[in-house]
N, C-alpha and C positions, 0 to 999 in steps of 0.2 A: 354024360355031359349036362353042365346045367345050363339052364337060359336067362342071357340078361338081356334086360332095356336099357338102350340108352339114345344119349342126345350127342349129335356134334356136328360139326361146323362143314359145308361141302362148299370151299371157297370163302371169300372174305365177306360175305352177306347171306348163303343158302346156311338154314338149317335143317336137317334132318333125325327122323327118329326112328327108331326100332329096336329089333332083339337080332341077338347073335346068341351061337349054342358055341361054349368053352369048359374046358376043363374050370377055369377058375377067372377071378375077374381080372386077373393080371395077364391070363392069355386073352381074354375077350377084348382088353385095350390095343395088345400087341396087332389081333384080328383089323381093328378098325383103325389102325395105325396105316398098318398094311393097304385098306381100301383106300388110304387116299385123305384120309380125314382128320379133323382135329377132336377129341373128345371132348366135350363137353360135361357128363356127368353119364354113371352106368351102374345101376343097382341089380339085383335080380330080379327077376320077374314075377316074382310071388310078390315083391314090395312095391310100394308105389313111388314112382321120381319124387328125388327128397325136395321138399318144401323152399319156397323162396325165406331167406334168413332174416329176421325182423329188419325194420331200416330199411332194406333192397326194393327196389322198383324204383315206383314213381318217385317215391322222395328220395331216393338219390339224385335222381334227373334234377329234384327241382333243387336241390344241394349243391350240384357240381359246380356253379359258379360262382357258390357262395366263397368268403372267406374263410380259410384254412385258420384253428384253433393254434395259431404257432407256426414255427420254419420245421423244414423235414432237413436237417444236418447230412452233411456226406456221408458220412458212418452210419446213420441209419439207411439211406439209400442204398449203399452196398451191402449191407445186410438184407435188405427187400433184393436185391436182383440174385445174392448171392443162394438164398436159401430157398425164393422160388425155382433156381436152376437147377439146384439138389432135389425139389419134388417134382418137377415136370420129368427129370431122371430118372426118379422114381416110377416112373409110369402112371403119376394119380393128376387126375383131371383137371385142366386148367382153375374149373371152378372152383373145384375141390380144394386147388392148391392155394385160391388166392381166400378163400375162407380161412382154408388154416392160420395164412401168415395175418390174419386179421385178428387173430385170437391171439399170435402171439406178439403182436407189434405194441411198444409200449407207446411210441411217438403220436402223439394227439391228432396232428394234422394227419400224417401217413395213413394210421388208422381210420380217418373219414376216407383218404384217395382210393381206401383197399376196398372199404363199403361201395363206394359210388362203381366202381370195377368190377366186383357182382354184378351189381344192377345190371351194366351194359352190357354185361358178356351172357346174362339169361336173357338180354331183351333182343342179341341176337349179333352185337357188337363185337367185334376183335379186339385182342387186347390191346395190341397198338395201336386201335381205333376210341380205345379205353385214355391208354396212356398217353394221347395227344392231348384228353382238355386241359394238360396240368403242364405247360410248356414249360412253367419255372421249377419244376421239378423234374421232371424227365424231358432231357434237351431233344432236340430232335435228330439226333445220330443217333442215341438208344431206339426213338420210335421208329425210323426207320429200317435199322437193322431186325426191330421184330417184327417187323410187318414184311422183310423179306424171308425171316423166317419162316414165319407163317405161309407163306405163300407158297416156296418150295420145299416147306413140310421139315424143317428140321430148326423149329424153334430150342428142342433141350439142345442140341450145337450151338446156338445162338446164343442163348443165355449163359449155357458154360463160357464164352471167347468174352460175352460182356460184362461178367463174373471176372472173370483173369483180368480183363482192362480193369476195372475198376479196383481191383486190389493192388493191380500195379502203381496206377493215380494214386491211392493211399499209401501205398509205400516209397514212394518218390515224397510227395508231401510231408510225410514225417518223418525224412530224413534230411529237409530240410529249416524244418517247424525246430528237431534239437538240435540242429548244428546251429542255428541263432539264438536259440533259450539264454544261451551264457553271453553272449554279447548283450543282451538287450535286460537282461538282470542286471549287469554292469553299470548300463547306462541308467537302469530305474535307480539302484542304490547311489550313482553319482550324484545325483540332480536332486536326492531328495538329501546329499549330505551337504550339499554346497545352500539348498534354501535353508537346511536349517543353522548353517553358518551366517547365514545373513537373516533370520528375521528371529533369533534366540541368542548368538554367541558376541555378534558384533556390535549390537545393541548397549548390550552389556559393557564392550569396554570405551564406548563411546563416554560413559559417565567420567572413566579414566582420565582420558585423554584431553576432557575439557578442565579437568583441574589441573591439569601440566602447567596451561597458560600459555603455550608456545604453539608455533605456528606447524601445523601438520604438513608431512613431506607430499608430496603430489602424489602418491599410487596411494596411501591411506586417505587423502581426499575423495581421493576417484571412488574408492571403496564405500566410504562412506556416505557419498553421494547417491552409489548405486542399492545400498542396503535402505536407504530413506525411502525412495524412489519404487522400493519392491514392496517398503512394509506399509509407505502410506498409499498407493496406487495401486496395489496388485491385481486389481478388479479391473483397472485398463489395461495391465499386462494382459491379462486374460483374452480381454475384448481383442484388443491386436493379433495377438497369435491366433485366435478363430477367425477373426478376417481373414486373416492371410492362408488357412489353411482351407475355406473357403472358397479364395480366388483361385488355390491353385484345382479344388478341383472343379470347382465350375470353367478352366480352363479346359478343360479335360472333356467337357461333352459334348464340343459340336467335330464333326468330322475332319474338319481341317484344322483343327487346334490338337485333336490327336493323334495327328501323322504327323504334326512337326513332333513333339511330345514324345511320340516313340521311338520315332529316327532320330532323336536328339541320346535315350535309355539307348540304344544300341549302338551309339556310337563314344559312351562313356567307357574308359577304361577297364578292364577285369569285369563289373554289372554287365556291362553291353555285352561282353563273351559269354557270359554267364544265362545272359536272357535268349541270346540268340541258339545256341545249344540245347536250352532247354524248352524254346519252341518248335526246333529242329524235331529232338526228339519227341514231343506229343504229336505232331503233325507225322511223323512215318508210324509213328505205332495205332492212332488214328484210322489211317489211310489204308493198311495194311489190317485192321478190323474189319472198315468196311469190304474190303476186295476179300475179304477169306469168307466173306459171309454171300459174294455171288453180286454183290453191285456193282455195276460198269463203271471204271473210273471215270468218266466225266458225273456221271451222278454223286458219286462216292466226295471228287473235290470240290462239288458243289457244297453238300454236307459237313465237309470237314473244314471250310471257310469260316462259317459264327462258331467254330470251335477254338479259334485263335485270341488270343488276348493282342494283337497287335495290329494295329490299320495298315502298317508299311505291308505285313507280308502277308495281310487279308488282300492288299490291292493287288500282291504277284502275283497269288493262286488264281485273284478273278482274271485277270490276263491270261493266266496260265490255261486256264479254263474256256477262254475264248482264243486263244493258240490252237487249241487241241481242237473247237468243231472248225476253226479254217482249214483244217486237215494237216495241222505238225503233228509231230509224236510228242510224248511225254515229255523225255531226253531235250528235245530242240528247244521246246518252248520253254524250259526249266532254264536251261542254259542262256537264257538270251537275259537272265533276270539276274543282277548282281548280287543279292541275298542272298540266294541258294550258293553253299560249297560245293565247291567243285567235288570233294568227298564222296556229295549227295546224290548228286545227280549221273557222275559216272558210276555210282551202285546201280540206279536205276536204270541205268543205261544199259549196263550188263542184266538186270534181272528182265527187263521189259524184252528185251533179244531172246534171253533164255526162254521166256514164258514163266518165269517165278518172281512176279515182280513183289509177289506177297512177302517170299523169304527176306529178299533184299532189302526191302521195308523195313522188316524186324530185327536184320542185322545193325541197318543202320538207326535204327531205335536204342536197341542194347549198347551200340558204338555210341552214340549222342549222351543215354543215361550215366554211360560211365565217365562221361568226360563235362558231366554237370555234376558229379559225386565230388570228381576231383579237383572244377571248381569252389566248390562249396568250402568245399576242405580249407582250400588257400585262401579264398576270402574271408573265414572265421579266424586261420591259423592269424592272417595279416587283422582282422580288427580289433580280434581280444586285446594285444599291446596295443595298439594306435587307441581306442577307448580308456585306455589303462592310464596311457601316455598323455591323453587329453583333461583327464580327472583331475591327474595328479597336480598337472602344471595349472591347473586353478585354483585347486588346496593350495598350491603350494604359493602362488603368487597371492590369495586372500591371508595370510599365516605369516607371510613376507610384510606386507602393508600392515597387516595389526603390529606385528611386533618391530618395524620399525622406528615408531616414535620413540620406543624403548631405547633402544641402540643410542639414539638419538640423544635419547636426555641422561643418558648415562657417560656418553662421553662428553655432553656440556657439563656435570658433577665432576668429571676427572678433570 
């Protein structure tokens, strides 16, 4: 047997060192797996503990608050949690594992979080003690979920479940990213065929029309008025339309501007079905993360509250949340809140009785996914024509007023 050294973690602040005797380094990790510990780093004992990695220590400390070179994209995030959970699997040491992905990380910003994450975790740091400085890149359902990881020793679990959420998040998103690609190409090629109707074609026959000598019918007036109107002003067009997209979203940030704002989105036709399912579904698959990871549900809907895009049903949970320590059940306090379907809550109803309120969660996740798929569907099936249908009858009334006058002075010739 040979002898290695190493370092690892006894608890979320004790470090410890020493040798263990193993066939090899892959059973010496499983050894100090087994004690109870988290590894840190494990060479053999004829070699000396590998070296801190340029960059690491102090200057990460005095980095970490600095500004990030760039945004760290969602697709790169899941790539960082996805292939850290693949080496932590691997059996190779947290540190080990987060140097690697440092070498292969191409994201400018990511790649400083991955350096300053060394730092802390040699200087004696947990990783979710790590991945807390960076709140705008890793939310704190991730940090929490690895910090119970850690805690009851089964972070490669953890990261595999945060690994599967997050590709699920990205395959929900880009199934809904191409189902509007074609509607909203529609709308770009509309809007750029109708401006250049009006500041290249109508111009043009404006020269026409004033050599007729005759008096222009009222939708060619109007036309003309509004082609003036775009080609000498367009710079006030401008201005107007960023006010107004301005107010509406500085409408949008104080708290009680958006609860009306949301409850007004959820009670629109088809969208409001559409948002309310598909917040249904994040919140049980969510929920059903944290509980599979060992957090008590009142922590867990603590957690899963700033994961909601919506202040209506951020207020339910926090009720729901203060239902539950007055001593109701899950079931009761769900039920007293009109947002929640009845669908929802008798799942939970039966999964909380049973003791699997995890499954129930995720059935009613896959149930919500599938019935935002199938929204999606009808509201692209129903815009493509209703866009189609809106283009048209512009072309078609600007096409109408130009060749009007024509009609016009042809039948004062006959």
């Amino acid at each position: 047997m040979a002898s290695f050294s190493y370092e690892a973690k006894k608890g979320p602040k004790e470090i410890i060192k020493g040798t263990i005797k193993a066939d090899n380094q892959e059973a010496a990790l499983d050894k100090i797996n087994q004690m109870g510990y988290v590894p840190i780093s494990i060479v053999s004992a004829e070699k000396n503990l590998p070296e801190k990695s340029p960059g690491t220590g102090n200057r990460g400390k005095e980095d970490s608050h600095a500004a990030l070179p760039g945004k760290v994209r969602s697709k790169d995030l899941t790539i960082f949690i996805e292939q850290l959970a693949s080496l932590i699997k691997s059996k190779v040491p947290i540190l080990e594992a987060i140097g690697i992905l440092h070498e292969q990380i191409e994201n400018a910003a990511l790649k400083k979080i991955t350096l300053y994450i060394q730092s802390e975790i040699r200087d004696g740091k947990t990783l979710s003690q790590s991945l807390s400085k960076y709140p705008k890149v890793f939310p704190v359902l991730y940090v929490n979920m690895i910090e119970s990881g850690e805690t009851g020793g089964v972070l490669e679990a953890t990261l595999m479940r945060l690994s599967d959420f997050r590709n699920k998040e990205e395959e929900t998103r880009a199934k809904i990213v191409s189902a509007l690609a074609y509607p909203i190409f529609i709308v770009i090629i509309g809007i750029a065929t109708i401006f250049a109707l009006f500041i290249f074609v109508i111009p043009r026959m404006v020269s026409l029309f004033s050599e007729m000598g005759q008096v222009m019918p009222l939708p060619t007036r109007m036309l003309l008025a509004l082609s003036n109107l775009i080609r000498n002003y367009w710079y006030w067009v401008l201005a107007v339309i960023a006010v107004i997209i301005s107010i509406v979203k500085r409408s949008g940030k104080r708290k009680n501007e958006k609860i009306i704002f949301d409850r007004l989105k959820l009670k629109l036709p088809l969208i409001g079905d559409f948002m309310k399912k598909s917040l249904m579904a994040g919140f049980a698959r969510t929920f059903a993360l944290l509980l599979a990871n060992g957090i008590p549900i009142l922590q867990a809907i603590k957690i899963t509250i700033p994961t909601l895009d919506n202040e209506v049903f951020k207020l339910e949970l926090e009720a729901v949340h203060k239902n539950i320590i007055d001593g109701m059940s899950l079931e009761q306090s769900m039920k007293r809140s009109q947002w929640f379907p009845s669908f929802m809550t008798n799942m939970l109803a039966v999964g909380e009785r049973g003791g699997n309120l995890e499954e129930s969660l995720l059935d009613v996740a896959g149930f919500y996914e599938r019935e935002v798929d199938k929204v999606t569907k009808i509201i692209t099936s129903l815009l493509e024509p209703a866009i189609i249908l809106v283009t048209g009858l512009i072309v078609g009334f600007i096409v109408f007023a130009m060749l009007l006058p024509i009609f016009q002075l042809n039948l004062g010739v006959n």
